[in-house]
N, C-alpha and C positions, 0 to 999 in steps of 0.2 A: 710545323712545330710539334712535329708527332715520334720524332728521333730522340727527344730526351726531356724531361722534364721533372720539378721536383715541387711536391707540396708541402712538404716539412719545414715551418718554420725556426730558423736556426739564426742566431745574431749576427749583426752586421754593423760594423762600428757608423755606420753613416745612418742604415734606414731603420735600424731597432730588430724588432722581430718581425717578420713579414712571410704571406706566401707568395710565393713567386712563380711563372711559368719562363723556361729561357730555352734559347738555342744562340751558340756560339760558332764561328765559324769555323771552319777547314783549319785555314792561316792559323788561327789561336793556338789548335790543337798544337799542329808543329813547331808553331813557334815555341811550348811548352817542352815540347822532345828534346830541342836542341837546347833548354835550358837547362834540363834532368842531366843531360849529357857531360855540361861543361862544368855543374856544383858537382856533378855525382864522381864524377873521375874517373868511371868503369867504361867498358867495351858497352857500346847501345848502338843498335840502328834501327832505322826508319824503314830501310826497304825489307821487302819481301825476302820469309824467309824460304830453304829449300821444301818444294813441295812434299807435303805429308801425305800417308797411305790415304788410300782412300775409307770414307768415316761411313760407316753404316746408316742404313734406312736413316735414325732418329738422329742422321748428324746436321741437316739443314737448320737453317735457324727457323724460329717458329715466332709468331705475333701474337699467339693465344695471351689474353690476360688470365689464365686459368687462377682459382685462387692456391693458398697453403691447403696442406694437409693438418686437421688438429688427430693429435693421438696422444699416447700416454697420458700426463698428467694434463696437458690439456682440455680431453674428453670430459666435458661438462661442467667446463672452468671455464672457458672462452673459446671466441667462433672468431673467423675472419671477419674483417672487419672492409673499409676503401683500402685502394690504393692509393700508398703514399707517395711513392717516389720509382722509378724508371730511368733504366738508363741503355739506350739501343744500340750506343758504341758509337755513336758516328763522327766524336770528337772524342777527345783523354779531356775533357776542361774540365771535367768534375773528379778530375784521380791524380796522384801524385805517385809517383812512379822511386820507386827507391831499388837500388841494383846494386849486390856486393861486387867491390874493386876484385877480381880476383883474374889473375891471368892461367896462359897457356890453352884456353878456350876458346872456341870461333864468339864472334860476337853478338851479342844478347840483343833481343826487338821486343819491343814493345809497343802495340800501336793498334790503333782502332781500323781496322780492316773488315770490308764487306757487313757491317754490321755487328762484326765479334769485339772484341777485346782480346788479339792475339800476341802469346805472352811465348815468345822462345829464350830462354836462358841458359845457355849450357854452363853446366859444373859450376852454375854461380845459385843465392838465392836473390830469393825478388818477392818485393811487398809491394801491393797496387791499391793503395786506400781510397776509399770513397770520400771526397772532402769534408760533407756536408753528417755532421754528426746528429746521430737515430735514438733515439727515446726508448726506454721499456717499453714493455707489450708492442711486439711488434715479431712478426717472419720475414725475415731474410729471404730471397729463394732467389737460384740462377743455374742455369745449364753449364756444361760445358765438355770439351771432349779432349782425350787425351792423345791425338797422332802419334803411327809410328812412322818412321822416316826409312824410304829407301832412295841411297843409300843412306846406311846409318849417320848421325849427328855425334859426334865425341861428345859425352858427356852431357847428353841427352835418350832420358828413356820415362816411360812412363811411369811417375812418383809423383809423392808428396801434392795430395789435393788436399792442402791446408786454408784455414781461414781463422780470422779474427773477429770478434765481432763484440761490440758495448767495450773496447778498449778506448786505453785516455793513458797519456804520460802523467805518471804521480807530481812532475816536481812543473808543468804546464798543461792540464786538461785538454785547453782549448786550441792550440796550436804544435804543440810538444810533441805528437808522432811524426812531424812535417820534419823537424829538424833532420837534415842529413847528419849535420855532426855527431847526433846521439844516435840514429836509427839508420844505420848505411845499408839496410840488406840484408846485412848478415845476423843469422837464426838468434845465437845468442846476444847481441844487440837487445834486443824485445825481454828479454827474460825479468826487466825493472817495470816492464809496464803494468796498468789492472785490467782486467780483461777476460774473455772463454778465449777459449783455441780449440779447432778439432782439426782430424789427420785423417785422409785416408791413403793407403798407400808410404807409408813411410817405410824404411830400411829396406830396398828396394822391392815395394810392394806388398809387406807382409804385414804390416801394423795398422791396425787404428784406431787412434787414442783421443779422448777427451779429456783438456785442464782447465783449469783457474789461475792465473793469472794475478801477480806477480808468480816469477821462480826463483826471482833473486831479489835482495835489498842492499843497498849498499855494496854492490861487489860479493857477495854471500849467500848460497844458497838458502830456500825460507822453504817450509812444508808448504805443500798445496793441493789440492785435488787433483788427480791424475788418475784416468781410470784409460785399464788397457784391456780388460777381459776379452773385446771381442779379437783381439788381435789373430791376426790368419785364415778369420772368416771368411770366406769367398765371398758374400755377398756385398761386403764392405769396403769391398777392394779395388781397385782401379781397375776399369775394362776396359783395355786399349780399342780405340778408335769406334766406339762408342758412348752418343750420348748419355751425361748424368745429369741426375738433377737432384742439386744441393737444398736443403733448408735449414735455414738456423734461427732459432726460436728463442727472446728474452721477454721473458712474461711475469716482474715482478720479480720472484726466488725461483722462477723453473724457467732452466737452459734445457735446450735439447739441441741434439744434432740428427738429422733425418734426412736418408738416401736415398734416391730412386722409390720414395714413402714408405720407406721402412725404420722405424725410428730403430737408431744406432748407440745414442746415452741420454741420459737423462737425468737431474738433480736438482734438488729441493732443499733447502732446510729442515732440517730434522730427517734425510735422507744419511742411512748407511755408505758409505765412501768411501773410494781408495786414495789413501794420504801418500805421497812421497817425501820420504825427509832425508837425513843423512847420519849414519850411525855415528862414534865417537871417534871412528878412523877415517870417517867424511866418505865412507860410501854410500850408495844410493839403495835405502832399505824402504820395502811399499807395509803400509800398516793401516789397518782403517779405523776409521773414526765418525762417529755422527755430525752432521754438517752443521755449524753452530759458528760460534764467532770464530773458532779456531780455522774454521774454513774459509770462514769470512764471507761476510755481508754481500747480499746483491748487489751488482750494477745496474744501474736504471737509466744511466745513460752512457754514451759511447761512438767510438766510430768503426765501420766495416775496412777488414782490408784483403784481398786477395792473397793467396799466400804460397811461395814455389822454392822450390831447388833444383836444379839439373832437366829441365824436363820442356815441355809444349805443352801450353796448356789453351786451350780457345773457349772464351767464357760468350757467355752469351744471355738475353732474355732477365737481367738483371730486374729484381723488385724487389721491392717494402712497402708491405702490406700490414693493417693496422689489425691487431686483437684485443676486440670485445670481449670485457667478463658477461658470463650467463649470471643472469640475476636468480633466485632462490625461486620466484616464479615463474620463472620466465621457461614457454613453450616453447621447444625447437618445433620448425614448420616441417623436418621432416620425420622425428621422429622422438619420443620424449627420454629422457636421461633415465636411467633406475642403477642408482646405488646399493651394491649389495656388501655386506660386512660379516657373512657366516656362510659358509657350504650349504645348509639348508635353504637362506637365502638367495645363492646362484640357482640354485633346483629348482626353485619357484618362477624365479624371471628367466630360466632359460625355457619353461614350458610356453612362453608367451612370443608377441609375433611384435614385430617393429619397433623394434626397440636399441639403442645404447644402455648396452649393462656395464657400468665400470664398478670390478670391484676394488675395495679397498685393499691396498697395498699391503703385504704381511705374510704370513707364516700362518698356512692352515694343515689341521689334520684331517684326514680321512677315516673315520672311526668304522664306518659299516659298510656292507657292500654292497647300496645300494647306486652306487658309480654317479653319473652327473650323464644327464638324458637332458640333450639339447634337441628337445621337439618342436619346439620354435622355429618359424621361418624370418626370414628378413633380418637380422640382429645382428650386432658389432661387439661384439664383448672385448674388454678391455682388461687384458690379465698383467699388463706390466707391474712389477715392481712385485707380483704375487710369488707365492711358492707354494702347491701342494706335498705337504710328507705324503705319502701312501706307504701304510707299511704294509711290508708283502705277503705277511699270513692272515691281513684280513680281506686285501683285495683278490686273492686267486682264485682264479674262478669265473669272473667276472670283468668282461670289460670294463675298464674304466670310463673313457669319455665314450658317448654317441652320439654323432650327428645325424639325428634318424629327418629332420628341419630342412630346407633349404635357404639356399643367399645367407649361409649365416659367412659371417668372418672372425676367427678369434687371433688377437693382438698379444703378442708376450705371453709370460708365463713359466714356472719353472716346473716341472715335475722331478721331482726323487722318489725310487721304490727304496723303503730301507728295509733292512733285518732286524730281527727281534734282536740280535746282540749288540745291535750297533754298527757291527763290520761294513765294508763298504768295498773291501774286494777277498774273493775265493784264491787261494793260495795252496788248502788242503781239498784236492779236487773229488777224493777217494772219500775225505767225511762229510764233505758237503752231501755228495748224491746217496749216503747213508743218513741220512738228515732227512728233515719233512718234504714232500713233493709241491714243490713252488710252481707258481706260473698257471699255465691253460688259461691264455685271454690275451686281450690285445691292449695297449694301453688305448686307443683310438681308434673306432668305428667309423668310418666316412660312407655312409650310406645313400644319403639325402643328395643333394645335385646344386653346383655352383659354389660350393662350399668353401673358403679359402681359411690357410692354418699359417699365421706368418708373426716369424721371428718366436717360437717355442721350445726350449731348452726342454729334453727330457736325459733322464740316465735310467733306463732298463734294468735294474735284477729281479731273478726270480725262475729259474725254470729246472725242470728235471726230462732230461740226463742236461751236465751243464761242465761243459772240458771235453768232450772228445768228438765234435765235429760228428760225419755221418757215418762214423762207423758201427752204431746200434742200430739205423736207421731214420728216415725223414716224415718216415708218413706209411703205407702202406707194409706189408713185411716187414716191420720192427721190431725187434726180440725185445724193447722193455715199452712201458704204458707212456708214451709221449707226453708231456706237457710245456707244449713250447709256449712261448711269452715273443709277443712281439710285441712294433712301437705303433704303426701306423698301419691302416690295414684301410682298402679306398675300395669302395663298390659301386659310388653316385656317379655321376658325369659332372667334367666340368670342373674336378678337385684342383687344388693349388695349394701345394707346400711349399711355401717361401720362406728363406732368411732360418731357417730352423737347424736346431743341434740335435741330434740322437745319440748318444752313447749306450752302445748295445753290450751289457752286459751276462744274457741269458739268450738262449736256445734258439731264435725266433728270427723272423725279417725285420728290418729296420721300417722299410715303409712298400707294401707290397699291393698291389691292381689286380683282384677278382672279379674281371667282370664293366670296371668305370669305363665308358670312353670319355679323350681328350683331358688327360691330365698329364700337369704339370707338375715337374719338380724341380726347382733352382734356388741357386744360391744356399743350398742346404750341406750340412759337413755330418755324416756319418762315420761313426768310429767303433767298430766292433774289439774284441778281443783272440789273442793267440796264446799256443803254449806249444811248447817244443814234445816231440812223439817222445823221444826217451824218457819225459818226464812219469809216462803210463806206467814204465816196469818198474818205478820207486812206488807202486802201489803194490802194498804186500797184507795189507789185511785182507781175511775171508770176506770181508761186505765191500770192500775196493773193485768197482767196475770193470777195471783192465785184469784184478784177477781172477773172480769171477765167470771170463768167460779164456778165462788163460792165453789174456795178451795176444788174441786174435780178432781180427775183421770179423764182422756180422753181416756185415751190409755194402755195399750189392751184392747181389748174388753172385755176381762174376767174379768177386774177389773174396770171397766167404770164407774162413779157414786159414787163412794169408797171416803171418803174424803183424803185429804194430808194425806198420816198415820206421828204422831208425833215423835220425838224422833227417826228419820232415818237421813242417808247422801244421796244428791240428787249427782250426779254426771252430775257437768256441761258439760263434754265431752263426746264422745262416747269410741270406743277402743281404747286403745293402739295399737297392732299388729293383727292388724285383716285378716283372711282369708276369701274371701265369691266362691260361688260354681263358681268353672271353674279353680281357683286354683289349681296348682299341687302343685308338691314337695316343703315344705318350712323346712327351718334350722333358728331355733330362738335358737343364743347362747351368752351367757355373757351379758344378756340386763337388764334393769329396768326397770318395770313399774309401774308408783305409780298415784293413784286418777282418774283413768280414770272409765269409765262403765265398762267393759271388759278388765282385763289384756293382757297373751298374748289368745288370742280366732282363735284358729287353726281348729276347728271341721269340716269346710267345704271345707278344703283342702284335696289334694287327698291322701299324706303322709306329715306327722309332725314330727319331733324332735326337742325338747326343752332340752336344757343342759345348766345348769352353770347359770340359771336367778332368778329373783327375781319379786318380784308383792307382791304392797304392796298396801292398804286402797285403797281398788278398790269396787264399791257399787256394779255390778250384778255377775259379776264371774269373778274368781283367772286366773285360768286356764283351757284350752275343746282344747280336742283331737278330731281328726281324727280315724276313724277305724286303729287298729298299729300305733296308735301313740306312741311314746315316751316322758317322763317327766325326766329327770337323773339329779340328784347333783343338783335340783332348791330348792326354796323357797318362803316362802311369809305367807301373816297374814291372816286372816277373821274379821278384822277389821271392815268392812262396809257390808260385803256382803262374801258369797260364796267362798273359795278358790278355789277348784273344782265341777266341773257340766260337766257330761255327757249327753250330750246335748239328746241323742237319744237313743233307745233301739235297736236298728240294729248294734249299734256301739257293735265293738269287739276287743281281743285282745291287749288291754293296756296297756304300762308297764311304772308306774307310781311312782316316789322315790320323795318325798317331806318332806320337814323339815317346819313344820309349827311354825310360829315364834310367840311371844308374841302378845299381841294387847290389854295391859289394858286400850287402849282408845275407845275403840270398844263402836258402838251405833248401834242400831238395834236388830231386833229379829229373823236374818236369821241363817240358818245350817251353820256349817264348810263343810259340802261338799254333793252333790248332786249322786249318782251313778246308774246306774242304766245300761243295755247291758248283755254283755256274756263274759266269757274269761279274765276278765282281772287281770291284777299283779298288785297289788296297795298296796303301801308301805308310808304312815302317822306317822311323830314320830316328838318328842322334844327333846331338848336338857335336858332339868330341866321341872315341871312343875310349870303354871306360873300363878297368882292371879288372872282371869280374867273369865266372863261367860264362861260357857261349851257352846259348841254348837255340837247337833249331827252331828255326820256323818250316813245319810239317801242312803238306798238301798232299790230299786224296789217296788216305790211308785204309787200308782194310783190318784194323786193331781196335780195341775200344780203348776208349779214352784213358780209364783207368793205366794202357799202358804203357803210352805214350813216354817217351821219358827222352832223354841228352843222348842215351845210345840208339836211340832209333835209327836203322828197322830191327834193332835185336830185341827181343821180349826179356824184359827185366826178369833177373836171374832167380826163381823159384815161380813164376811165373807161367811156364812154359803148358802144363797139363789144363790151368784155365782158361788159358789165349786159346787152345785147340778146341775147346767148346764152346767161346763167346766170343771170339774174333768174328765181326760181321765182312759181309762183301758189297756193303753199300755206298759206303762213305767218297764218293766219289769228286772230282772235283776237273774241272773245264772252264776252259776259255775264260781268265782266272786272270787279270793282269794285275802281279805284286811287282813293287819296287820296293827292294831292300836295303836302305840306307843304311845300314848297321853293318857292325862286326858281323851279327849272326849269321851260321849258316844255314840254307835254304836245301829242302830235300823234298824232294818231287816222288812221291811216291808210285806205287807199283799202280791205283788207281786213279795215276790222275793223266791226264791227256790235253793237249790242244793248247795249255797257258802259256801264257808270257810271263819271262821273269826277266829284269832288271838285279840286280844284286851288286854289293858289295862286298860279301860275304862269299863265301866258298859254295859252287852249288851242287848239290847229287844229285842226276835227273835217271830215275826208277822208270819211267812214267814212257808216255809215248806219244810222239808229235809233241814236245815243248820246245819253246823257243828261248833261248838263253841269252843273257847278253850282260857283262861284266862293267861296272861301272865304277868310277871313282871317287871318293869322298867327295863332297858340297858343302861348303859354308851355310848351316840351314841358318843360322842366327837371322837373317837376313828374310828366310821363308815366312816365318813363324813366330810371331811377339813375344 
């Protein structure tokens, strides 16, 4: 009796109210299938469907009764509580299966397998409700994993990890979502019920959104909460063929949705929200509003339901777990609550040790420059739903946050740097850096050790010089007084950047490693800034930067004297995820980086693995490894610059899987990729080929980088008297096995010797003892999720 059971009392026209413990048999199950089948009218089978990839480490089903995660508005509102209710799959008696009629599709299963609940539906949708209807205060929580299929499934791919939950049909509460007649399956069907809904992975794979319920009355769209901000996050998002684990939280007035224990929405009454309603032409316009009767009143009771379209979905480790409110006195046994309600107040309880600090929800300033020193060890602070202003001419100077403490973790939170004018982005780049010198500090200090920073919005401005990338210089031999502004800056061991946004407006790294070993960075979207090189000679005032030093390079020295080159992107920021020497072990997984100088740039750490990311319209380089470094299931374009560079010919051992993406916006005249070392596995391919400049892919070249370009081996045209003095004879490159699935062409230069190439692309072999070998487009769709 250990496969399923439920303690939730819920009416029963015979016994009243009751708790009950049950197990039903095999036969019940199926005989339910075959009744789904014959009301429902759709494609459904029983048998097995075709085998799915195979599912990572955390895809086995698990037994643990682990409890919920409480966070945001939970945090010192209520704790877990018993388990209510369980269900281990090993019959459908407690779920009622609904499956849109929709043809032209292989056929839809749905059926309790090996302990899952395994749900394949091609090109149709499907609602899998939990019979037995669940009470406020209460977590939802259940695994489940998204396969991909080889060979592919029409009309199946990994989407939509939807669910319902505290839902009831308005016009029958208590039996009303069971109706097939009203609720066949299909999406809009549901749009009359009361209810949350959350998404992750909608429009194939990019959205994830949280409603309220109704979204129609009577046949007519009604306003309703709908909130989409996180959409396109990566951490939010469906990860093919590995486990998730889902929680949905109705506690009274506070919904939450929470992924792999990252809270993803969250709303209250008297919470700010995004309304959906319908203009006067009946389009669909978002406007918000504070959550009130117009939002409409909580649900306090309801029923769960599993929620799909087009996809595979294998659920698993189902529970309903009960939440306790914290009473006013009432001690936590691990560590006590402290409420704070002013900036002064967080300084105070952040100098303390063991503690939940939540602060109060709201809009703070930062008046002086005494930053926020978290010296404290062991603490959870709780920033959701907060925003600090910082304005930029009182913080510079000055780090903002520091985690000088260890085991602290902070939750949410918004940061904004603003301007004394108000502005919110540089347009006039020439009167800006005639303006006051912004910046010199980090927004974040990560000192201390075990430290974790998850689900933290910031947006960076502030820095002098701010528009023209490194052509003043970065650091060392810089012709003006640096003050760059960065976002995250790690020196503890043990760091963890989770679920976070960086918008990098000014001079600086996004999130940069002096020194930490074993840090992590995932599920994080960095987004730096660009501007087109031409735009420098539209500076014509005497105090305008580019005129100034009359519309030449500064920096490097190899390139000093050189004018603007035209028709590039400058790259207003520096890196994304940067490693510099002292760095240990770093793990870059699920992340985005878009428009920075350097994507993710790992070459100076001591070990790298990058998996499952992306880098996109980045002007000096994609991606750089470490000696054994690792590249798996990433991506990105050569849009401005470089996808990869090997930074160094010492570097070895490689093993590098990249899907290079489209870029018909692409400007400049640099390579798709740079290589050059010993050893390495390097794997370059496309989906389709796509209308856009070729750019070589260059191995074991004697040029610097700098000169690199689409004509290589010729030295870019006024070029020629610098290359003769800084052209190195080092860069050497061996026993080197690329496979080049792409259009681009492959050129083996005068330094390289001994490698294998694979290509698709055209090859030049400069080099000596290479091994060549021509190859034909491959269907990757098939490789690669």
């Amino acid at each position: 009796m250990n496969d399923m059971y439920c303690l939730l009392p819920f009416p029963n026209p015979k016994l009243g109210s009751i708790v009950i413990s049950m197990q039903r048999s095999l036969f019940a199950s199926r005989l339910f299938v075959v009744l789904a089948v014959l009301l429902g009218g759709g494609h459904f089978a029983v048998a097995g469907a075709e085998s799915a990839s195979q599912v990572e480490s955390s895809g086995s089903v698990q037994t643990d009764e682990s409890s919920p995660v409480v966070l945001g508005y939970g945090v010192g509102n209520f704790r877990d509580g018993k388990l209510l209710a369980k269900d281990n799959f090993e019959t459908l008696d407690d779920w009622v299966v609904q499956i849109e009629d929709r043809k032209g599709f292989p056929e839809a299963s749905v059926q309790a397998k090996d302990g899952t609940l395994d749900c394949l539906v091609p090109g149709r949708g499907c609602t899998v409700w939990y019979r037995n209807k669940l009470p406020t205060r209460i977590a939802i929580t259940y695994d489940v994993v998204c396969p991909t299929h080889d060979p592919a499934i029409r009309g199946v791919e990994p989407r939509d990890l939807n669910q319902f939950w505290m839902a009831t049909d308005p016009a029958d509460p208590e039996k009303g979502l069971f109706d097939e007649s009203r609720y066949s399956g299909k999406f809009t069907d549901y749009d009359k019920m009361h209810g949350y809904y959350a998404s992750s992975g909608g429009r194939k794979n990019t959205t994830t959104r949280m409603r309220r319920y109704p979204r129609s009355k009577n046949g007519k769209p009604v306003p309703h909460v709908a909130l989409n901000e996180q959409d396109n996050h990566p951490g939010y998002l469906i990860k093919p063929n590995r486990k998730m684990t889902v929680q949905l939280v109705a506690y009274d007035d506070v919904v939450q949705y929470i992924l792999d224990g990252r809270l993803v929405y969250q709303f209250r009454q008297g919470d700010s929200v995004g309304l959906e309603d319908r203009d006067s032409e009946g389009k669909i316009v978002q406007r918000m509003t504070q959550l009130g009767p117009e939002g409409g009143v909580a649900y306090r009771e309801g029923f769960f339901g599993f929620r799909m379209v087009g996809t595979h979905h294998v659920y698993s480790n189902f529970r309903v777990h009960e939440l306790l409110p914290i009473e006013p006195d009432e001690t936590s046994a691990s560590r006590p609550v402290i409420r704070v309600h002013s900036i002064e107040g967080l300084r105070r309880a952040a100098k303390e040790s063991g503690q939940q600090i939540v602060m109060t929800p709201g809009e703070y300033f930062i008046a002086d420059r005494k930053g926020l020193r978290f010296s404290g060890s062991d603490n959870d602070v709780e920033l959701t739903g907060v925003k600090l202003n910082v304005p930029i001419e009182v913080a510079s100077g000055r780090d903002l946050f520091r985690l000088t403490g260890n085991d602290i973790t902070i939750r949410g939170g918004f940061i904004e740097d603003t301007y004394p004018d108000g502005s919110t982005e540089v347009t006039d780049f020439g009167s800006y850096n005639q303006g006051r010198k912004y910046g010199k500090m980090n927004e974040m200090e990560i000192t201390g050790d075990n430290n974790r920073v998850i689900g933290m919005k910031m947006i960076i401005r502030g820095s002098y010089p701010y528009g023209y990338g490194n052509m003043f210089g970065i650091g060392g031999g810089s012709v003006l007084r640096l003050r760059k502004h960065c976002g995250i800056q790690i020196t503890g061991n043990d760091a963890v950047i989770d679920g976070c946004q960086i918008k990098m407006e000014a001079f600086g790294h996004a999130i940069f490693v002096q020194g930490g070993n074993r840090t992590t960075v995932r599920n994080t979207i960095v987004e730096g800034t660009v501007r087109r090189s031409n735009d420098c000679y539209a500076e014509t005032d005497d105090g305008d930067l580019a005129n100034r030093f009359n519309y030449k390079l500064q920096w490097p020295e190899d390139v000093r004297g050189l004018p603007i080159p035209r028709d590039h992107m400058i790259n207003c920021t520096e890196d994304g995820i940067r490693a510099y020497k002292g760095a240990g072990e770093m793990v870059v997984d699920n992340c985005v980086v878009k428009k920075a100088r350097g994507g993710i740039k790992l070459y100076m750490a001591k070990n790298a693995t990058v998996t499952n990311c992306e880098v996109l319209d980045c002007v000096v380089q994609g991606y750089s490894l470490p000696r054994r470094g690792v590249i798996r299931n990433c991506c990105g374009n050569a849009a401005y610059g470089p996808l990869l560079y090997v930074h160094s010919d010492s570097h070895s051992g490689q093993q590098i899987d990249l899907e290079v993406l489209p870029a018909p916006h692409s400007l400049g005249d640099h390579p798709l990729a740079a290589i050059k070392g010993k050893g390495h596995d390097i794997r370059l391919w496309q989906r389709s080929p796509a209308e856009e400049t070729l750019r070589p892919i260059i191995i074991g070249y004697a040029l610097r980088f700098d000169f690199l370009s689409v004509d290589f081996p010729d030295v870019p045209k006024g070029h020629e008297t610098l290359f003769e003095t800084h052209a190195p004879k080092t860069y050497r490159a061996s026993d080197i096995t690329l496979t080049n699935d792409t259009q681009h062409p492959v050129v083996l230069a005068e330094l390289s010797s001994g490698n294998h190439v694979s290509s698709l692309g055209s090859v030049t072999d400069l080099g000596i003892d290479n091994e060549l070998e021509s190859i034909t487009h491959t269907d990757n769709v098939k490789d690669t999720p």
